[in-house]
Backbone bond lengths (Angstrom), bond angles and torsions (degrees), N, CA, C in turn:
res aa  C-N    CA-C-N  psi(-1)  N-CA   C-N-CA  omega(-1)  CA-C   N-CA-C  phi
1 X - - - 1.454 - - 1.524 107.96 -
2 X 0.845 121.38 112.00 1.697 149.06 154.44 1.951 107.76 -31.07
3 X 0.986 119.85 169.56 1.324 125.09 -168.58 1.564 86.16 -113.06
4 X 1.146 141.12 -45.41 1.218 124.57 178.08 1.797 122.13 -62.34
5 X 1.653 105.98 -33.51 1.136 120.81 171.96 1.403 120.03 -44.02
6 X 1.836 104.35 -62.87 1.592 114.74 171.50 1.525 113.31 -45.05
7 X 1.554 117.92 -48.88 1.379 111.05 -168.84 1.550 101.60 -60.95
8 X 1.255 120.29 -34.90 1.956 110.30 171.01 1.316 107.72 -86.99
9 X 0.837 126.07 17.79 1.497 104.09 163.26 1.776 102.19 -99.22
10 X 1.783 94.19 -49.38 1.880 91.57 -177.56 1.915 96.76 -63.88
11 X 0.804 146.76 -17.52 1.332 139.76 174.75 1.385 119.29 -56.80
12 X 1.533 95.74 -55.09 1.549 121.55 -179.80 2.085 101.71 -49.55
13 X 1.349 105.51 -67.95 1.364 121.75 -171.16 1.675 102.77 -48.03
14 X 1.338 95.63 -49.59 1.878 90.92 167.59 1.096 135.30 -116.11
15 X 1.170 135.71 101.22 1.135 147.66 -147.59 1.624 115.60 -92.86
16 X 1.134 125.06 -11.19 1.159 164.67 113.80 1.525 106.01 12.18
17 X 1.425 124.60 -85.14 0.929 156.40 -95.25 1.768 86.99 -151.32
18 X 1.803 114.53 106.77 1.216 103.46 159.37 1.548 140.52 -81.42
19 X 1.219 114.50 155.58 1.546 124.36 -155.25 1.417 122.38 -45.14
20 X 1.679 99.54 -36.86 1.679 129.64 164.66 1.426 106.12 -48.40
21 X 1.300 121.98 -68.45 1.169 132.65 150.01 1.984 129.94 15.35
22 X 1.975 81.20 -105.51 1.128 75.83 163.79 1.508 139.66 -89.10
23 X 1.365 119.21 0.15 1.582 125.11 146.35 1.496 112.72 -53.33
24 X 1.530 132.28 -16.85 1.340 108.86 -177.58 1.446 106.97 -105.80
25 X 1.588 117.71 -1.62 1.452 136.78 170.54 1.427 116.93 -76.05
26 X 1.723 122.76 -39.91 1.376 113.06 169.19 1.011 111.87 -94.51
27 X 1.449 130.63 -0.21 1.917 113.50 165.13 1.418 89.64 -85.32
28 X 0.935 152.24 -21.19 1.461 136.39 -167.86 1.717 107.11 -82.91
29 X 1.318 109.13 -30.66 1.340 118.02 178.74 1.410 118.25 -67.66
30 X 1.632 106.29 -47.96 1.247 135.70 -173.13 1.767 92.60 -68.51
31 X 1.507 117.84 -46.93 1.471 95.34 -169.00 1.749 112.58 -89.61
32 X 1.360 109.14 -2.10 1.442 105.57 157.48 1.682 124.80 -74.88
33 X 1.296 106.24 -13.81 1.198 107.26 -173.35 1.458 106.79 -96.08
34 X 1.173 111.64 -34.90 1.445 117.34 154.86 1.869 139.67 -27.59
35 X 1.500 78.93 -66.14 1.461 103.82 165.01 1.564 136.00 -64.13
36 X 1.016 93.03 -24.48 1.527 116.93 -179.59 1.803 114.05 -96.20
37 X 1.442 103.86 -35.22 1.637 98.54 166.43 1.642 111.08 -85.24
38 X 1.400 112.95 -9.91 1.782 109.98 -176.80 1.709 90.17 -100.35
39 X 1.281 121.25 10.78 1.625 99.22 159.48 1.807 104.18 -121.59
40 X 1.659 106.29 35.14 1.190 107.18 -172.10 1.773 139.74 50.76
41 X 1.575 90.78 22.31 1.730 103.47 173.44 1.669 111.81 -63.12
42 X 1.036 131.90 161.31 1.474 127.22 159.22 1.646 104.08 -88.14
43 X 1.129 142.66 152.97 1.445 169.02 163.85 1.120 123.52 -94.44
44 X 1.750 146.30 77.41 1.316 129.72 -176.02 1.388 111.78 -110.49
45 X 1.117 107.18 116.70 1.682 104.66 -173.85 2.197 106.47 -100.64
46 X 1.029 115.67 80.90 1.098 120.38 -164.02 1.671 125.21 -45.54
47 X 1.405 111.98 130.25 1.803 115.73 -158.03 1.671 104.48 72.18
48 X 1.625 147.22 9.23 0.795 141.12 152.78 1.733 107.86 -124.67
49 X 0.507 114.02 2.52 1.725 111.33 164.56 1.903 120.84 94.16
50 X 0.933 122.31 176.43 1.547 131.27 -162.49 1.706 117.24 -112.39
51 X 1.492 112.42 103.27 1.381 98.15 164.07 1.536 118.51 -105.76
52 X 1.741 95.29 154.16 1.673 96.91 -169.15 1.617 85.73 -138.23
53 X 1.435 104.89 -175.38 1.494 121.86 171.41 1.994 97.04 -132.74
54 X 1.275 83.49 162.83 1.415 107.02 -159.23 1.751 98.30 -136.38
55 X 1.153 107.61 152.52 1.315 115.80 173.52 1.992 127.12 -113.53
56 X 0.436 135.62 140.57 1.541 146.41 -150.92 1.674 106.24 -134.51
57 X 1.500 105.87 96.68 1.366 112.18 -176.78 1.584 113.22 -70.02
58 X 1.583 113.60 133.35 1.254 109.20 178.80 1.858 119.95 -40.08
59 X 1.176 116.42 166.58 1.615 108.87 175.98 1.501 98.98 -164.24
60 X 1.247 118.65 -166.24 1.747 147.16 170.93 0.985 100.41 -103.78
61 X 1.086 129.45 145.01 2.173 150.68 -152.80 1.506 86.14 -148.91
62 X 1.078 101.72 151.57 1.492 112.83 145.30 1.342 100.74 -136.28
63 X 1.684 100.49 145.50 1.298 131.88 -178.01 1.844 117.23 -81.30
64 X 1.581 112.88 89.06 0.949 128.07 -144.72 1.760 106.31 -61.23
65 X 1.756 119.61 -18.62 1.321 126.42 -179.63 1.565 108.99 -90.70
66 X 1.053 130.93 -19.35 1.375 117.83 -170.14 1.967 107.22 -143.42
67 X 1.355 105.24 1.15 1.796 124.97 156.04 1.914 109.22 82.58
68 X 1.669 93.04 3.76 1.645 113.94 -166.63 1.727 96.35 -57.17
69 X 1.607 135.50 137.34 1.225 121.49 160.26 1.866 100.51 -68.44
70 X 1.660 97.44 159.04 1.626 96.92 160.09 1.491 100.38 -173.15
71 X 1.371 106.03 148.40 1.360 109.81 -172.80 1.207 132.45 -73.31
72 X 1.014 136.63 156.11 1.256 128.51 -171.80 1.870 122.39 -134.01
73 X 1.186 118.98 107.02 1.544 107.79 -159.03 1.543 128.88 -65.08
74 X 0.939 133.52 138.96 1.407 130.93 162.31 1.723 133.23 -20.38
75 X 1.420 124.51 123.11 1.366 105.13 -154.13 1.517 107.76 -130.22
76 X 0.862 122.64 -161.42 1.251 113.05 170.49 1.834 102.36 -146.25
77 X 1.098 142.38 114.36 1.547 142.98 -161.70 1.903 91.83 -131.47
78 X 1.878 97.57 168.85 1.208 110.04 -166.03 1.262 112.05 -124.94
79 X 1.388 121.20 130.14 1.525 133.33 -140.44 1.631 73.93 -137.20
80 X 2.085 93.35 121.93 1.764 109.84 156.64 1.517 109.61 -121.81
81 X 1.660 93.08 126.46 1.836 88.86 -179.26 1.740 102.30 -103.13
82 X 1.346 120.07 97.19 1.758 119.15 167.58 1.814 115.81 -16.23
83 X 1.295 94.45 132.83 1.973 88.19 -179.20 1.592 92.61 -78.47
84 X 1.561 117.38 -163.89 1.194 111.11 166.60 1.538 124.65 -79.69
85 X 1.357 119.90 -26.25 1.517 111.39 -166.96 1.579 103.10 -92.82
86 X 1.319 109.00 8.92 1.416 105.61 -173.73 1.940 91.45 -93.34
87 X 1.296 126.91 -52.05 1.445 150.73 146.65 1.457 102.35 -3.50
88 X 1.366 106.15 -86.95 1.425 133.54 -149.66 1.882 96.31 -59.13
89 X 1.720 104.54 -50.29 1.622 115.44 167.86 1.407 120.13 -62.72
90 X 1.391 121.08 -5.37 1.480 111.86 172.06 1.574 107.48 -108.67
91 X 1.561 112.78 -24.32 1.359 116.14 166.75 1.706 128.24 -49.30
92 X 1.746 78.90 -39.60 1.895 75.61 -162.79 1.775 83.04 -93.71
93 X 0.857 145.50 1.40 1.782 128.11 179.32 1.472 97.45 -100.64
94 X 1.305 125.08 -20.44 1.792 120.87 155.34 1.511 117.19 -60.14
95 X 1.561 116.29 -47.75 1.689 130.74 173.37 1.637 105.08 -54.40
96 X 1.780 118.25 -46.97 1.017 107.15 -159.87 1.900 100.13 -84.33
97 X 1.183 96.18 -13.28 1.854 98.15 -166.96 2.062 95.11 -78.28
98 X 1.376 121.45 -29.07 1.458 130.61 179.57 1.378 110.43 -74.10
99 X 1.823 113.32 -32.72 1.372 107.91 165.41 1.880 118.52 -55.17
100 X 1.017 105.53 -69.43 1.531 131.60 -179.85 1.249 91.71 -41.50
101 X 1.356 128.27 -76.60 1.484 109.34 179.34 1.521 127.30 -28.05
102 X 1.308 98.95 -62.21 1.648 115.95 -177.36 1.308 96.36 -36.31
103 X 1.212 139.09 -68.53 1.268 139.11 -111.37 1.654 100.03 -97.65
């Protein structure tokens, strides 16, 4: 799902609520959440799960095409841990998608 997609779908669900609207509600969300993991905050959105950043100590690489060592710098990357009901809702629509197959 696309970022434009979500804004029609939450559009769709509320009808209420013009499209402008809620397109200017998930970039605003999206750029708080942004901002807040590039100053290394944690993010827990509860029953949908936790993003954090993590750090990645510099090291030696090797360069897997030509076997050269080379260094590689220290980073910082973004680690999402699923809450449970976000889990538990992709579990059972995997169970129910293995039934249907089966059958």
């Amino acid at each position: 799902m696309t970022k434009s997609e979500l804004i029609a779908a939450i559009a769709n669900k509320q009808p209420h609520l013009p499209h402008k609207d809620v397109e200017l509600a998930i970039k605003n969300i999206l750029d708080v959440l942004t901002t807040a993991l590039a100053n290394g905050e944690r993010i827990e959105i509860r029953g949908f799960g936790g993003f954090s950043t993590t750090h990645r100590d510099p090291r030696i690489g090797r360069n897997p095409k030509t076997g050269e060592m080379v260094s590689v710098p220290g980073r910082r990357f973004l680690h999402f841990k699923p809450g449970l009901f976000l889990r538990d809702k992709v579990n059972a629509s995997r169970e129910r998608y293995k039934t249907i197959k089966d059958a």
